[in-house]
N, C-alpha and C positions, 0 to 999 in steps of 0.2 A: 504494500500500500504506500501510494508516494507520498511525501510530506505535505501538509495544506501551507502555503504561502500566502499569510495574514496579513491584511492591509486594514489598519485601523486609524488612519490617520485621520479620519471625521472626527470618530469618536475621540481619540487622542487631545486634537487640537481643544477641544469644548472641555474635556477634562480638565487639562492645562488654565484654562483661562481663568476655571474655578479656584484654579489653585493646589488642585489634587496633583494625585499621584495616580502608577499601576505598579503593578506586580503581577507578574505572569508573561505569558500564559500557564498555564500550568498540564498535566496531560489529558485535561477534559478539554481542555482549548478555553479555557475559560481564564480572563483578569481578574483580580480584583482590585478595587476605586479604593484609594484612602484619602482621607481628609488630610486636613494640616498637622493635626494632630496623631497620625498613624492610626487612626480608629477606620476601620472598615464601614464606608457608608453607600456601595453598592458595586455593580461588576457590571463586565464584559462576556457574552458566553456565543460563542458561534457554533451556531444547530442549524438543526431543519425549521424552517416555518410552513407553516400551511395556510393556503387562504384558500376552505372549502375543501370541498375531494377532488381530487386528481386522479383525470382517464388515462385508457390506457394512449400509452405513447407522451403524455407529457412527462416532464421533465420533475424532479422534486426541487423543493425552493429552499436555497441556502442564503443565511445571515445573518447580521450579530444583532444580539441586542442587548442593550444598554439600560441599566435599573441603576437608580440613585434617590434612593433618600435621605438627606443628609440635614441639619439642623437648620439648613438655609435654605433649600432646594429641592422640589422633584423634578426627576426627569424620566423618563421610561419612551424609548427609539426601536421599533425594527426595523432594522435597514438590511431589505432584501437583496441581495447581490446577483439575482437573477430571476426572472419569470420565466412560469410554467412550459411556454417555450421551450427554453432553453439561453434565451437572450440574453445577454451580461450589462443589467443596469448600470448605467454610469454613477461611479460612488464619490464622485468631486461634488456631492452636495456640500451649499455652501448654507441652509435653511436650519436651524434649532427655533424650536417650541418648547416652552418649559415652564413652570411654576414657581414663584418666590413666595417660602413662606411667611406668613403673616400672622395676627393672632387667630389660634384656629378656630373655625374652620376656613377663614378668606385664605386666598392667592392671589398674589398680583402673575397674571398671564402673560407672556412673553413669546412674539414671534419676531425675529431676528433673519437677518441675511447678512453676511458680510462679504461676500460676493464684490464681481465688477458694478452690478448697480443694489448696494446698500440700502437695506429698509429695515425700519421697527416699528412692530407696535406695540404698546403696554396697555392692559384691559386692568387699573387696577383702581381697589374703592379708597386707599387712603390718596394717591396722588393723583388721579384721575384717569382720563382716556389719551394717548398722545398715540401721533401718525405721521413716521417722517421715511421720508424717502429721496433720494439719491438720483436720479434715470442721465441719460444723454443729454439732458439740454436744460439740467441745471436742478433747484432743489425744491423741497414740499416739508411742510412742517405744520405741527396744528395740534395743539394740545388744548384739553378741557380739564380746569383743576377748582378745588373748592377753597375759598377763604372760612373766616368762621360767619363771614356774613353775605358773603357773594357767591356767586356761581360766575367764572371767566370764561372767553375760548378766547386764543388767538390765533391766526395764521398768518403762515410766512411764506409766498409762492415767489420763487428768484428762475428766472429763465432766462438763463444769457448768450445760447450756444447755438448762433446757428449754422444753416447749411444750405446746400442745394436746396433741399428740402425743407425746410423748415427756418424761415426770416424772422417768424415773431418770436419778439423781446418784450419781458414781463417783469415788472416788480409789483407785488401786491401783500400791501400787510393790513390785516384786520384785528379790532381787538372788541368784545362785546360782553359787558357786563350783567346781572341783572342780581336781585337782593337773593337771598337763598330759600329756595321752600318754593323759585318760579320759573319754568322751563327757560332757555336762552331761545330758543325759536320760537316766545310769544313774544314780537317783536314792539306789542305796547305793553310791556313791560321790562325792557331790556334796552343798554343806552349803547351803540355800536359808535364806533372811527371804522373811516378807510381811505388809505392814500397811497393809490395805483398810478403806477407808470408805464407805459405799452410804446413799441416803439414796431413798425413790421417790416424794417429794412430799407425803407423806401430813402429815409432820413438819416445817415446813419446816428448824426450829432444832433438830433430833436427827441425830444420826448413829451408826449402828452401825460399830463398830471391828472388824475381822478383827486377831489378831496370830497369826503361826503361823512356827514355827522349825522345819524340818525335818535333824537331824544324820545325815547316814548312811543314809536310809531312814525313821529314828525321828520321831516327833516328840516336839520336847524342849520346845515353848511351843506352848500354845493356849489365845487368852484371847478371849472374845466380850461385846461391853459397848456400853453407849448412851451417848454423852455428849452435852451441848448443845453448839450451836455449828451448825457449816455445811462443808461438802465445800471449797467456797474455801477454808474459816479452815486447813482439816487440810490442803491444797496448800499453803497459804502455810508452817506451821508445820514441816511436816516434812522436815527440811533434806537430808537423805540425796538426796530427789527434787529440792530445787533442784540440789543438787552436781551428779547426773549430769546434768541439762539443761546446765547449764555448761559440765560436761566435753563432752558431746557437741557443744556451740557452741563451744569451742575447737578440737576436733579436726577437725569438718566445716571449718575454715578453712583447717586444714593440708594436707588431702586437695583439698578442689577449688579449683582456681590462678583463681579470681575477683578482679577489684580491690573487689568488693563485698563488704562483710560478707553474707556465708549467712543467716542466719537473719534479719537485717532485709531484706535483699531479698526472702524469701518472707514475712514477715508484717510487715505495716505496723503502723503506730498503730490506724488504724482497725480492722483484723481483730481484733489483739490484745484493744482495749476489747468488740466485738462477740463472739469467742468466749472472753470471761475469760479471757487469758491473762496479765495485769499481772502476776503473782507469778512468772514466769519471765522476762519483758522487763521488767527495773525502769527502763529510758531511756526509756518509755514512761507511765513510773507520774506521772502528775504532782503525786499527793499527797506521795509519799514526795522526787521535784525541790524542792515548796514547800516541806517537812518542811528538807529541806539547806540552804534558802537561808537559813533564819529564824537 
């Protein structure tokens, strides 16, 4: 019987981040996960899975799977290495879904990509609902969190990247309040800002300005105007939208128990210079680095 040649490096990687450890395999094919403290808080075991009964002529279905409970954390993964075919699924997932414990019975829910286009969501009742994402032509952001007397959302849509295909250029930041105990989508009772800038190539060095105040249902500002300049310059400028990216990269640190900083683990130097993002990762900016040195 020949030797199996194990490739764990999904599982590995997500381990790692925790902070864990393995040990093994051992000769059941099986790891085991330890925490920081060398306590055993779940494993690795590569078997057969089944999904349903298998006819004749297919294939049986081999993969690892991945159990961890540990004082912070559930996680529980089969990651199938191949269908009933016989076909060999591709195992360069870059996708974790997982649970952050909290007082039980809650969880804050966690689905993650760190991939070439980076996304998170967080489903949780102490910090709220957040949705951020990464894609080819720039960024998404939008978190809903509670005060002890408000209900907030903000969002943060940055589009800078274009192409043959695709000219339009976007800045849009929103922020919308309302007292606590009153949905944010009853719009007379909720007091919203928005101030959007769209630019669709025609111009390169114009930009059209949205400003609009909505009080109560009313609208109490709306002003519509062209200035010079660039969709970058009004990202960079408009400090409301640096603040919540901030706030939102402090708090994604306090929710997911990583020894990695968040937001640099999902976007590097290079993606950042690639989908303009230097005016939110300034550790990255190397003009404004030389600027501090001089």
């Amino acid at each position: 019987m020949s030797e199996i040649k194990h490739n764990i490096d999904y599982e590995k990687r997500f381990i790692e981040l925790l902070g864990y450890s393995l040990v093994g395999p051992n000769g059941s094919n099986c790891w085991i996960i330890l925490d920081e403290n060398k306590k055993q808080v779940g494993y690795i075991q590569y078997k057969k899975m089944y999904n349903g009964n298998l006819k004749k002529g297919d294939s049986e279905i081999f993969g690892y799977y991945t159990f961890i409970d540990s004082s912070i954390i559930r996680y529980e993964y089969p990651r199938k290495l191949n269908d009933k075919e016989g076909n060999i699924i591709d195992s360069n997932d870059t996708d974790y879904f997982f649970g952050i414990k909290r007082d039980y019975p809650e969880y804050d829910y966690v689905t993650m990509n760190i991939g070439e286009f980076p996304s998170l969501t967080v489903d949780s009742k102490k910090y709220g609902n957040i949705d951020f994402k990464v894609d080819r032509h720039g960024l998404y952001l939008k978190f809903n969190s509670l005060t002890e007397k408000f209900n907030i959302e903000e969002k943060l849509v940055y589009q800078n990247i274009g192409d043959e295909y695709h000219h339009y250029k976007e800045y849009d930041y929103q922020i919308r309040n309302c007292k606590k105990g009153i949905e944010l989508d009853n719009i007379k009772g909720s007091i919203s800002r928005k101030i959007r800038g769209t630019n669709w190539g025609n111009e390169e060095d114009q930009v059209m300005v949205q400003e609009i105040t909505w009080v109560y249902g009313n609208i109490r500002k709306f002003k519509v105007y062209v200035v010079q300049g660039t969709v970058e310059e009004m990202a960079t400028k408009n400090k409301m939208g640096i603040d919540f990216f901030n706030h939102f990269r402090f708090l994604i640190n306090k929710i997911i128990p990583f020894k990695e900083e968040i937001i640099s683990l999902m976007i590097n130097e290079n993606m950042a210079e690639q989908y303009n993002l230097l005016m939110f990762l300034p550790e990255y900016n190397k003009e404004k680095g030389r600027a501090r040195q001089k």
